[in-house]
GUTIKOL-599511 format. One record per residue: residue number from 1; x, z, y of N, C-alpha, C, O in turn; residue in three letters. Coordinates in steps of 0.02 Angstrom, whole numbers, always signed. Example, Ala and Ser with C-alpha at 12.3 -4.5 7.8 and 13.67 -1.06 7.14 Angstrom:
- 1; +660; +390; -284; +615; +390; -225; +660; +390; -165; +712; +423; -166; ALA $
- 2; +642; +354; -112; +684; +357; -53; +645; +394; +2; +670; +402; +57; SER $
END
This chain:
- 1; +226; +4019; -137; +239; +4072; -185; +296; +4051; -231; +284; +4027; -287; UNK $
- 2; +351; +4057; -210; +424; +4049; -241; +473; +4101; -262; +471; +4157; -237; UNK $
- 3; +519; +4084; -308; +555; +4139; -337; +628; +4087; -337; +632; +4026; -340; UNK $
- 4; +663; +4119; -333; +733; +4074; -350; +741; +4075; -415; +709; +4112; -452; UNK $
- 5; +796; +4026; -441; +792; +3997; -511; +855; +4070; -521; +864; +4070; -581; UNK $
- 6; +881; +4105; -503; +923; +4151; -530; +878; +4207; -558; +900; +4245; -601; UNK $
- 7; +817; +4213; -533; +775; +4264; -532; +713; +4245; -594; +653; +4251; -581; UNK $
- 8; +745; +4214; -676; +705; +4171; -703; +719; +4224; -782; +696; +4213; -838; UNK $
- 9; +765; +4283; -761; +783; +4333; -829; +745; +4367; -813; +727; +4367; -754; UNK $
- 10; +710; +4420; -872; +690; +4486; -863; +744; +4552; -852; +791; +4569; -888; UNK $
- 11; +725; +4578; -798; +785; +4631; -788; +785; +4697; -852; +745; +4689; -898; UNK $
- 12; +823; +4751; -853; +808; +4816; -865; +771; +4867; -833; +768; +4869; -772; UNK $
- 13; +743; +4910; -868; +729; +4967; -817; +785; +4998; -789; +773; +5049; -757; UNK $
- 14; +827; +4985; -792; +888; +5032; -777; +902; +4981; -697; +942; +5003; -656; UNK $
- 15; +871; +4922; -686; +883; +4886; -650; +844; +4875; -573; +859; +4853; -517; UNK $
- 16; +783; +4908; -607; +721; +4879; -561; +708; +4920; -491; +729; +4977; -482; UNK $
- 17; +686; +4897; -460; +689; +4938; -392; +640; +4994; -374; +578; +4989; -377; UNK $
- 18; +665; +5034; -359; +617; +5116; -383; +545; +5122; -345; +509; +5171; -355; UNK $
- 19; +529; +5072; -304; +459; +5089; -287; +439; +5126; -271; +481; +5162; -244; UNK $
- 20; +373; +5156; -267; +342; +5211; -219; +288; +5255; -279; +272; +5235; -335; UNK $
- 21; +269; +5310; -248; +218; +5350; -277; +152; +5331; -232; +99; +5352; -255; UNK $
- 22; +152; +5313; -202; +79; +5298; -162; +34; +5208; -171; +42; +5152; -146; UNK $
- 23; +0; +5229; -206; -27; +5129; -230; -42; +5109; -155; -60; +5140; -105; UNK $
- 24; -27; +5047; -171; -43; +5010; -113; -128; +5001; -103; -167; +5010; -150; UNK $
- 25; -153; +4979; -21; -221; +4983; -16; -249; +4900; -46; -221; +4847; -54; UNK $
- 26; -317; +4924; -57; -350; +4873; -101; -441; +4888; -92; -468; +4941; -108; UNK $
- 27; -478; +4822; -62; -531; +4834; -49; -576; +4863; -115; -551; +4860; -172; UNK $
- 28; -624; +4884; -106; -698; +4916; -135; -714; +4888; -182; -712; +4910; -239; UNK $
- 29; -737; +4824; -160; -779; +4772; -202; -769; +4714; -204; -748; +4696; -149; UNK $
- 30; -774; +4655; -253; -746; +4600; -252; -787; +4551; -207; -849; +4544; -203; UNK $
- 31; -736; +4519; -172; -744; +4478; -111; -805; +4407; -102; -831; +4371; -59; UNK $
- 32; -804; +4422; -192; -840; +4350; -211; -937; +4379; -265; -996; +4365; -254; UNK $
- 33; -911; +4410; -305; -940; +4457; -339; -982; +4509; -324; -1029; +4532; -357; UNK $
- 34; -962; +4523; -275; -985; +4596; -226; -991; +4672; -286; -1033; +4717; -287; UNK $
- 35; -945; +4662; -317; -945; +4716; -378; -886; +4746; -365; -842; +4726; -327; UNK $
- 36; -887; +4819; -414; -822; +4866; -387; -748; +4827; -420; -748; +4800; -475; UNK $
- 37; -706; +4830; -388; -642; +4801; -414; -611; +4846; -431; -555; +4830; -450; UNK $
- 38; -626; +4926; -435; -594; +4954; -471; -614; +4991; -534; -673; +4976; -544; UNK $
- 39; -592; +5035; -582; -648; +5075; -633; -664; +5130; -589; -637; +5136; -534; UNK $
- 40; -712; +5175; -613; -737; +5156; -676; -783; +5080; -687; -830; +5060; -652; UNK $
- 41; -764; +5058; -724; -814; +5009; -751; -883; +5014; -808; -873; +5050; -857; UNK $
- 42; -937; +4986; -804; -1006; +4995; -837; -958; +4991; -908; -909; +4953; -913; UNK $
- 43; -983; +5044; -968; -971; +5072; -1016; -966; +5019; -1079; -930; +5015; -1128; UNK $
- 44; -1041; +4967; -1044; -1032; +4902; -1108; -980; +4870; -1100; -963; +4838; -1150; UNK $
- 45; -938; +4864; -1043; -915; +4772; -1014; -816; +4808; -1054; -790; +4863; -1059; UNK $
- 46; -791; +4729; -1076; -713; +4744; -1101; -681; +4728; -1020; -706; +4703; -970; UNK $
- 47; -598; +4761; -1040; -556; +4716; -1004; -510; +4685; -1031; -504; +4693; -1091; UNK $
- 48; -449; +4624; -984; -395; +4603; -1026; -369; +4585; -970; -404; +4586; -919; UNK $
- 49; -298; +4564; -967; -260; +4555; -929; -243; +4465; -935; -258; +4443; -991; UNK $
- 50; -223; +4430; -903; -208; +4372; -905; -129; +4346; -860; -132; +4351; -799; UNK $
- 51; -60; +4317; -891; -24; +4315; -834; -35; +4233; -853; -50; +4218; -911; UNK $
- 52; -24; +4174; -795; -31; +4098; -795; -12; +4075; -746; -36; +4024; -722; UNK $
- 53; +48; +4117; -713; +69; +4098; -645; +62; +4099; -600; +61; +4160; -590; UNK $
- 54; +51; +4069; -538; +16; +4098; -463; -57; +4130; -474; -103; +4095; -494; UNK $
- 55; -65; +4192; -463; -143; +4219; -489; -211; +4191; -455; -268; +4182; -478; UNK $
- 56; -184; +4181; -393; -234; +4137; -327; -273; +4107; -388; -309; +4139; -426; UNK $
- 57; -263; +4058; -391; -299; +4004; -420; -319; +4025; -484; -380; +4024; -495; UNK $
- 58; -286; +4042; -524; -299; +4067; -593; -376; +4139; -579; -424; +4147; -617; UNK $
- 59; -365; +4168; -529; -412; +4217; -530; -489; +4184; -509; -540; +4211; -532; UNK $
- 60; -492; +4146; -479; -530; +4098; -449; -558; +4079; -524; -620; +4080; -525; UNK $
- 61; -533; +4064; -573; -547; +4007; -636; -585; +4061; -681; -619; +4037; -726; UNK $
- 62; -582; +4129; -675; -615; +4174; -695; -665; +4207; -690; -702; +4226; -735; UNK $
- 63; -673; +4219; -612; -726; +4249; -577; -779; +4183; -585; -837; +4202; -583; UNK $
- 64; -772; +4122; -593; -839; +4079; -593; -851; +4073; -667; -885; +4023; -680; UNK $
- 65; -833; +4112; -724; -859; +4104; -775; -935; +4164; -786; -940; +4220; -761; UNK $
- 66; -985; +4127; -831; -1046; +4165; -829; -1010; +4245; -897; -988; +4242; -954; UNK $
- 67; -1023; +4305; -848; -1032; +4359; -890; -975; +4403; -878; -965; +4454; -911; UNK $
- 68; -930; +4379; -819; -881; +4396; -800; -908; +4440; -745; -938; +4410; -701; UNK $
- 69; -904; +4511; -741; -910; +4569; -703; -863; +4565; -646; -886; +4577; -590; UNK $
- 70; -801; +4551; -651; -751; +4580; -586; -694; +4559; -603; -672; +4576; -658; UNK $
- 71; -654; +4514; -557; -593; +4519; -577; -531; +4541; -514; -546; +4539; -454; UNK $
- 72; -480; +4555; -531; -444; +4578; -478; -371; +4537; -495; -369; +4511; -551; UNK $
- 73; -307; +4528; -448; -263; +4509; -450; -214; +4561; -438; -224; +4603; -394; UNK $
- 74; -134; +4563; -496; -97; +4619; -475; -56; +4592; -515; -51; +4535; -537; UNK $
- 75; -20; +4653; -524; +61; +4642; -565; +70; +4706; -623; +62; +4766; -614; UNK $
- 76; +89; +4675; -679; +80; +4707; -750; +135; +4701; -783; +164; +4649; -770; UNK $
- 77; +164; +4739; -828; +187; +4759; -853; +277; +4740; -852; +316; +4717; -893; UNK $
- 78; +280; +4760; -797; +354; +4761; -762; +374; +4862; -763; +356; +4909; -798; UNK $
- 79; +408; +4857; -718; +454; +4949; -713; +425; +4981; -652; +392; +5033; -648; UNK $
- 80; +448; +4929; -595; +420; +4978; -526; +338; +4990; -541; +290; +4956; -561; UNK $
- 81; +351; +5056; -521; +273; +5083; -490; +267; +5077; -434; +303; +5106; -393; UNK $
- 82; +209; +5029; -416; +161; +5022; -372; +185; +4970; -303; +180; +4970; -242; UNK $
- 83; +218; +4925; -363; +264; +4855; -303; +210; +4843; -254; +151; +4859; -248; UNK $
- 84; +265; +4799; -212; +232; +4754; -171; +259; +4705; -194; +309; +4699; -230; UNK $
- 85; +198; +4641; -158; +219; +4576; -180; +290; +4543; -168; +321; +4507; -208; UNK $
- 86; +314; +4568; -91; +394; +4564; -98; +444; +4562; -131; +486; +4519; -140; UNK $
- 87; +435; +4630; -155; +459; +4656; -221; +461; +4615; -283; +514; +4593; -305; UNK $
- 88; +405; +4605; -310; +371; +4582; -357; +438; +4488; -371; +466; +4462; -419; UNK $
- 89; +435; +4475; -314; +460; +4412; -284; +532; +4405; -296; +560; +4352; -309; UNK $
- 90; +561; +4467; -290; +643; +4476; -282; +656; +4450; -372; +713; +4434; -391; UNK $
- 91; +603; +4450; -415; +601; +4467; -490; +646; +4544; -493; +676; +4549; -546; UNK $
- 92; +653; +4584; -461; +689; +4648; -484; +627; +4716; -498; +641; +4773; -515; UNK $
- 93; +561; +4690; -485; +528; +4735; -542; +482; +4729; -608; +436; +4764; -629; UNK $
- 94; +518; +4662; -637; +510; +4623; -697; +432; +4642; -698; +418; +4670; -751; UNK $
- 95; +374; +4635; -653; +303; +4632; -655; +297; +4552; -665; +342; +4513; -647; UNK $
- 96; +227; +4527; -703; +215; +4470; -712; +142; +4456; -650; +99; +4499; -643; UNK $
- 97; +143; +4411; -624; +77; +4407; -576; +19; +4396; -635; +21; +4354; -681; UNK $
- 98; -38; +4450; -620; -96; +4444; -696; -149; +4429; -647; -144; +4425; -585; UNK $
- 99; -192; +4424; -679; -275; +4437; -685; -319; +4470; -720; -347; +4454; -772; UNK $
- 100; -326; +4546; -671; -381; +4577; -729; -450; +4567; -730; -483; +4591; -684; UNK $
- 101; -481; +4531; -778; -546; +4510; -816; -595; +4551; -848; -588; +4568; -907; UNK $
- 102; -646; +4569; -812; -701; +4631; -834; -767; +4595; -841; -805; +4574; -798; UNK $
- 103; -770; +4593; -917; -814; +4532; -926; -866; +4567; -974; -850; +4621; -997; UNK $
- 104; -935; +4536; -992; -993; +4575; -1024; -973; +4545; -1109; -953; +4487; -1107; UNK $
- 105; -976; +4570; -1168; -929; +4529; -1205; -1003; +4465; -1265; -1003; +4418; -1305; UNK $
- 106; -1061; +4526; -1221; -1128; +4475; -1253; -1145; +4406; -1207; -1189; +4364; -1215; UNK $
- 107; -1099; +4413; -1161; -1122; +4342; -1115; -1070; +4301; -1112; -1084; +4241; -1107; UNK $
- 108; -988; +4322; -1115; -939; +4289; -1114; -882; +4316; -1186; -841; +4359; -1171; UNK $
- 109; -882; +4297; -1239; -834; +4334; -1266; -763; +4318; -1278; -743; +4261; -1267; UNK $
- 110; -721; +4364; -1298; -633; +4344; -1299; -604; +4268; -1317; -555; +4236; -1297; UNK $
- 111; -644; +4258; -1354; -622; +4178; -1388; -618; +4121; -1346; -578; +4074; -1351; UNK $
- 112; -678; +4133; -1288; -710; +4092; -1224; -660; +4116; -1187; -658; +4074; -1143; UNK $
- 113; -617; +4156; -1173; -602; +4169; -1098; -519; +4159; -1133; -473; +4150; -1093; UNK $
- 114; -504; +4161; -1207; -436; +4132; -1232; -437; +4034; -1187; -399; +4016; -1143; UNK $
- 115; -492; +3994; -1218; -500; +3960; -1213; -474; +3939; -1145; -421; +3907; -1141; UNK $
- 116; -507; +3954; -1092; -498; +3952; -1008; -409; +3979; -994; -374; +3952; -951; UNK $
- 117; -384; +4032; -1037; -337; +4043; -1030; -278; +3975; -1039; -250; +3938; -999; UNK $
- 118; -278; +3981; -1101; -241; +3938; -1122; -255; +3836; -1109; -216; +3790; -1120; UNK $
- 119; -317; +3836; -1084; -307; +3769; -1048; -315; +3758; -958; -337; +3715; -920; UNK $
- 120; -283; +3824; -953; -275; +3823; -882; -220; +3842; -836; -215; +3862; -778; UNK $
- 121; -170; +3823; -901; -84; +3830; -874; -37; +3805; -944; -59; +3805; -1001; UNK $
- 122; +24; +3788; -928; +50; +3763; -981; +105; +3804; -1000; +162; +3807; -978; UNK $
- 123; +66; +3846; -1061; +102; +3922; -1081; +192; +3892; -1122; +216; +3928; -1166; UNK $
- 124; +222; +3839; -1103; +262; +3823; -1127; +332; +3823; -1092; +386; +3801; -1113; UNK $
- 125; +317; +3851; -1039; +388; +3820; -995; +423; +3905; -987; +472; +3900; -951; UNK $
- 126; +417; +3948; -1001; +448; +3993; -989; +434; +4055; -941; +378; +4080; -939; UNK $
- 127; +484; +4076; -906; +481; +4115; -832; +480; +4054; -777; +521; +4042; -733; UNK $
- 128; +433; +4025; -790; +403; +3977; -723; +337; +3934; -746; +323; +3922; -805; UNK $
- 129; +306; +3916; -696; +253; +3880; -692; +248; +3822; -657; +235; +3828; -597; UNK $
- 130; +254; +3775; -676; +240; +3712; -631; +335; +3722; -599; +388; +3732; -629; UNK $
- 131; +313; +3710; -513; +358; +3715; -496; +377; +3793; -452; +419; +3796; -407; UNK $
- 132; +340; +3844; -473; +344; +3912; -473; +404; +3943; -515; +391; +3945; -575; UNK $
- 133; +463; +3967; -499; +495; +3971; -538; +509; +4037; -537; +526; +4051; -479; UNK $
- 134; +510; +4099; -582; +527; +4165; -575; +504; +4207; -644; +475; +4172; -686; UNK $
- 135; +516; +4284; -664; +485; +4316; -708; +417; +4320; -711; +373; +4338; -751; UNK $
- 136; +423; +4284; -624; +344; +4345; -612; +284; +4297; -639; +225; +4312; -644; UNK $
- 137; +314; +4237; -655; +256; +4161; -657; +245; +4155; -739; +206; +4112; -760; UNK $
- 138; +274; +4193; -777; +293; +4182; -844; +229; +4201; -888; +192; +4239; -856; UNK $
- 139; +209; +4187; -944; +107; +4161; -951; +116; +4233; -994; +168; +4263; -1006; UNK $
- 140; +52; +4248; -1011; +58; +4317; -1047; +4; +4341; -1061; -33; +4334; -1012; UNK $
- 141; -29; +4374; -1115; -74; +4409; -1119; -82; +4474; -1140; -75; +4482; -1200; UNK $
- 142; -94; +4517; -1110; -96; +4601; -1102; -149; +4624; -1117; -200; +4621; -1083; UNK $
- 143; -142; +4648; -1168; -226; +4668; -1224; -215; +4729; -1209; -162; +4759; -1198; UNK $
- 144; -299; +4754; -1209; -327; +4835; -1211; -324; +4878; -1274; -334; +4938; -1282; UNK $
- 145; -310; +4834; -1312; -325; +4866; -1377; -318; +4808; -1442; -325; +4747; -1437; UNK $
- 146; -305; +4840; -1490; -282; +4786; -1552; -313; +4746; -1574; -288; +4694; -1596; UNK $
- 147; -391; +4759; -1576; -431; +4696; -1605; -393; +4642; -1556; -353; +4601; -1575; UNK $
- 148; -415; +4652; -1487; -381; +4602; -1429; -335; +4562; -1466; -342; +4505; -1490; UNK $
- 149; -274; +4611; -1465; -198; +4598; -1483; -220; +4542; -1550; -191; +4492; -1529; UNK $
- 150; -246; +4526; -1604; -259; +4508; -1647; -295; +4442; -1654; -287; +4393; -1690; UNK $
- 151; -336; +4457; -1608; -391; +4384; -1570; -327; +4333; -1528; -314; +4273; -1527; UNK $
- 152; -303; +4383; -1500; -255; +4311; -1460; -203; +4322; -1497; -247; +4345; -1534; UNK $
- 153; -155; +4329; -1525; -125; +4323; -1580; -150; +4257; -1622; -120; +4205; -1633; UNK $
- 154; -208; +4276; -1639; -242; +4210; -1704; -247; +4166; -1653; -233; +4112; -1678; UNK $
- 155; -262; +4154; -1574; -279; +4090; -1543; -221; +4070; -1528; -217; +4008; -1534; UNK $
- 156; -165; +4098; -1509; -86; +4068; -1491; -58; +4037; -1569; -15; +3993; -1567; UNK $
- 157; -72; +4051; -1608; -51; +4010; -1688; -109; +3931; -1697; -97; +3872; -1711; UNK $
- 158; -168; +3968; -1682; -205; +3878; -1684; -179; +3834; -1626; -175; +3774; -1636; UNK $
- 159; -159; +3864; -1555; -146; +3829; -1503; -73; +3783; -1519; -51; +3726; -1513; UNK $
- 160; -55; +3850; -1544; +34; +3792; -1553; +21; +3746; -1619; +49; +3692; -1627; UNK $
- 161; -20; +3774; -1662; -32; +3696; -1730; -40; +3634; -1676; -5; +3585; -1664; UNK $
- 162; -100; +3660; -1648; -133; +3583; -1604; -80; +3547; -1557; -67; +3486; -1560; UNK $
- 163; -45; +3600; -1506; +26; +3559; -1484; +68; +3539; -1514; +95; +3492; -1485; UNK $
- 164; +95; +3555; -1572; +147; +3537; -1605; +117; +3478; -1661; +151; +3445; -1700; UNK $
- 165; +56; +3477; -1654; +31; +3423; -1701; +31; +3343; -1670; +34; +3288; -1697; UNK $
- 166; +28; +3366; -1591; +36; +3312; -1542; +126; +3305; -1490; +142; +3273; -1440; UNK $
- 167; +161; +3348; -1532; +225; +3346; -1492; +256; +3374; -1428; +309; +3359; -1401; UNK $
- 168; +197; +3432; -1405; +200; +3478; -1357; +265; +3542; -1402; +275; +3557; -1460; UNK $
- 169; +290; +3559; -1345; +343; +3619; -1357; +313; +3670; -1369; +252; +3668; -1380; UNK $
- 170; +351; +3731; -1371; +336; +3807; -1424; +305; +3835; -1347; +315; +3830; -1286; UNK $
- 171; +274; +3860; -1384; +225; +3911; -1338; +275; +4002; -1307; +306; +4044; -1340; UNK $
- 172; +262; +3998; -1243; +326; +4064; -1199; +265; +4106; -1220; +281; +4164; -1211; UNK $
- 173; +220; +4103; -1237; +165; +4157; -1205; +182; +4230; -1233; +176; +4238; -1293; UNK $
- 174; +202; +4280; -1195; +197; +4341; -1207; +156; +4365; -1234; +109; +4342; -1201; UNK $
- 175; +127; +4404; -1283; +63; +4458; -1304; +82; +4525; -1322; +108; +4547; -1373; UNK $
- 176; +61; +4554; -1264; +69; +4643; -1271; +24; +4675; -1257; -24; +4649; -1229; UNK $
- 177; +24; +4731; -1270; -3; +4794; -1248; -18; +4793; -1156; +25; +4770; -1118; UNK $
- 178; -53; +4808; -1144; -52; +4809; -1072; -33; +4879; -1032; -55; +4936; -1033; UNK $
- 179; +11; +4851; -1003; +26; +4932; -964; -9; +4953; -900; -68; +4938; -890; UNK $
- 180; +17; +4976; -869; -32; +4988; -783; -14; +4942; -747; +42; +4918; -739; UNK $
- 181; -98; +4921; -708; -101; +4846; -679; -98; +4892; -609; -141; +4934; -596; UNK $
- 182; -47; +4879; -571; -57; +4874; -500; -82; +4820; -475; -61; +4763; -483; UNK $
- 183; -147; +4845; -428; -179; +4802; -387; -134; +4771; -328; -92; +4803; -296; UNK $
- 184; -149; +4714; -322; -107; +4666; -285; -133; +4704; -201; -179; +4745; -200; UNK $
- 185; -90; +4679; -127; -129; +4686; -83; -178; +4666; -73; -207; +4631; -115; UNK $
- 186; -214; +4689; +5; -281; +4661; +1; -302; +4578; +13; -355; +4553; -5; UNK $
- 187; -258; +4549; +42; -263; +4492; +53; -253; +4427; -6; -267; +4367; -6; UNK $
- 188; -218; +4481; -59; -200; +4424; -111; -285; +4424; -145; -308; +4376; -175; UNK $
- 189; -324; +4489; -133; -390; +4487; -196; -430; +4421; -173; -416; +4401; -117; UNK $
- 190; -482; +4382; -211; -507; +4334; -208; -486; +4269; -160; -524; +4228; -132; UNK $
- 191; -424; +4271; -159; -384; +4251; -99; -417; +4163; -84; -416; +4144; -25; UNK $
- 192; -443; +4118; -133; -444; +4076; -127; -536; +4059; -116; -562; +4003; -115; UNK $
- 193; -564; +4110; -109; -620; +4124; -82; -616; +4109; -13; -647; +4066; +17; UNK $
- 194; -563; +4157; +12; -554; +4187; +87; -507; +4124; +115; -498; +4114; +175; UNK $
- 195; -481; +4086; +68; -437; +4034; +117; -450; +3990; +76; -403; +3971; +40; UNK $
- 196; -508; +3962; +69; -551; +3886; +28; -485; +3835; +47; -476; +3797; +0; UNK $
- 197; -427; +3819; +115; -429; +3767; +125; -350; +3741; +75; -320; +3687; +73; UNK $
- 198; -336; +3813; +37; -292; +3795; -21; -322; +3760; -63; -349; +3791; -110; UNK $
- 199; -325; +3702; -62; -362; +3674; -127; -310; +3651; -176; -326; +3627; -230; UNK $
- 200; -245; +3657; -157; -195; +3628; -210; -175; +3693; -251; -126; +3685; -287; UNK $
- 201; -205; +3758; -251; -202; +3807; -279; -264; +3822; -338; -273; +3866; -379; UNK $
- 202; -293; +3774; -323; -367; +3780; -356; -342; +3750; -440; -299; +3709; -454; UNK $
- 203; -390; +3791; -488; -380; +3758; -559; -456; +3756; -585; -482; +3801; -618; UNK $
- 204; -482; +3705; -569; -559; +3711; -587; -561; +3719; -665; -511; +3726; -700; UNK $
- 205; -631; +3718; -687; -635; +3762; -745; -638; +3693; -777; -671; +3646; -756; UNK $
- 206; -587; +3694; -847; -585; +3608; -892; -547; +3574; -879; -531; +3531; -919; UNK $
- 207; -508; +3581; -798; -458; +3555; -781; -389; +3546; -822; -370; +3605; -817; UNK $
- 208; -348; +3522; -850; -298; +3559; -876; -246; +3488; -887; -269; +3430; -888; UNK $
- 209; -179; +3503; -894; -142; +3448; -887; -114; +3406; -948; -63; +3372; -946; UNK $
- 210; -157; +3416; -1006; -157; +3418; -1065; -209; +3404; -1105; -256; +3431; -1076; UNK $
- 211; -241; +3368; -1175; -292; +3369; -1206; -321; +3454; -1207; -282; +3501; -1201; UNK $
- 212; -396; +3462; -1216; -397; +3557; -1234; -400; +3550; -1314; -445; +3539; -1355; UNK $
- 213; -344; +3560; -1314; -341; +3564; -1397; -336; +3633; -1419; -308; +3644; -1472; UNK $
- 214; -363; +3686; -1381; -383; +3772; -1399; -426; +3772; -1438; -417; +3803; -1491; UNK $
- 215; -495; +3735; -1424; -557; +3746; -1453; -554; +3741; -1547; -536; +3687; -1571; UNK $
- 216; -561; +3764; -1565; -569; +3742; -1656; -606; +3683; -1682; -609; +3673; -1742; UNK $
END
């Protein structure tokens, strides 16, 4: 999952490649979960969006948390409607690869799943990850709504005290509004379920390449 290093700007809309009116197909229910991957969703449970680079693995680091309903893999808040991953790849429909997180908020709440976020990629390097290099890899969080916006807001200000208290660089992390998540194809959903023998894609949960200096 590569991007060329030219493909490391965010484009314009005036730029992006016009895409289709028809969403791409996307199974029922989650692969791992056996729950619907799409809405409607049960009335109690929140959502949020997550971008941290290759989603494989990152989606994987979600779905095994307790209280977590469903998660799906796609591309958010770029121009084209209703990319493909191709696409997505060229960086010409400035989409970020996310993870959407449908979680119960009395069993898992926002603060816990900031936590997993932010020590499970190193929101510092820009439009790339590791050695993933593109728009699409670039870390981000896409809130439903403002309390959201506000909660990770306050956790990206304690996160960068704690790095910068230890000499870690400024934090890339995006925080927006979330726009429409196109669902990834079908093969990308729970992908690392369905092909266990990626294990160098895997980010177990605590793993992280860094002290977790998120927690308070």
């Amino acid at each position: 999952m590569f991007a060329l290093p030219k493909k490391s700007q965010l484009i314009s809309p005036s730029e992006a490649l016009p895409g289709r009116e028809t969403a791409i197909s996307k199974p029922a229910s989650h692969f791992v979960l056996n729950t619907p991957l799409t809405p409607p969703f049960p009335a109690h449970l929140n959502k949020i969006i997550f971008a941290m680079g290759c989603f494989w693995g990152a989606e994987k680091r979600f779905w095994q948390l307790p209280g977590v309903y469903c998660t799906a893999v796609g591309y958010c808040n770029g121009y084209t409607p209703n990319p493909s991953y191709e696409e997505v790849c060229t960086g010409m429909t400035a989409h970020a690869e996310a993870i959407l997180v449908v979680f119960d908020p009395a069993e898992m709440t926002l603060q816990q799943l900031l936590i997993q976020f932010w020590e499970g990629h190193n929101p510092t390097q820009g439009m790339r990850q590791e050695v993933d290099i593109g728009s699409q890899y670039r870390s981000g969080i896409f809130t439903d709504n403002e309390q959201q916006a506000q909660i990770a807001e306050a956790s990206r200000q304690h996160y960068q005290q704690r790095l910068t208290d230890h000499g870690f660089d400024l934090i890339t992390t995006e925080i927006a509004p979330a726009q429409t998540f196109y669902y990834a194809e079908d093969y990308h959903q729970q992908y690392l379920a369905k092909t266990p023998r990626l294990s160098s894609c895997d980010i177990p949960l605590q793993q992280t390449g860094r002290p977790a200096y998120c927690a308070p």
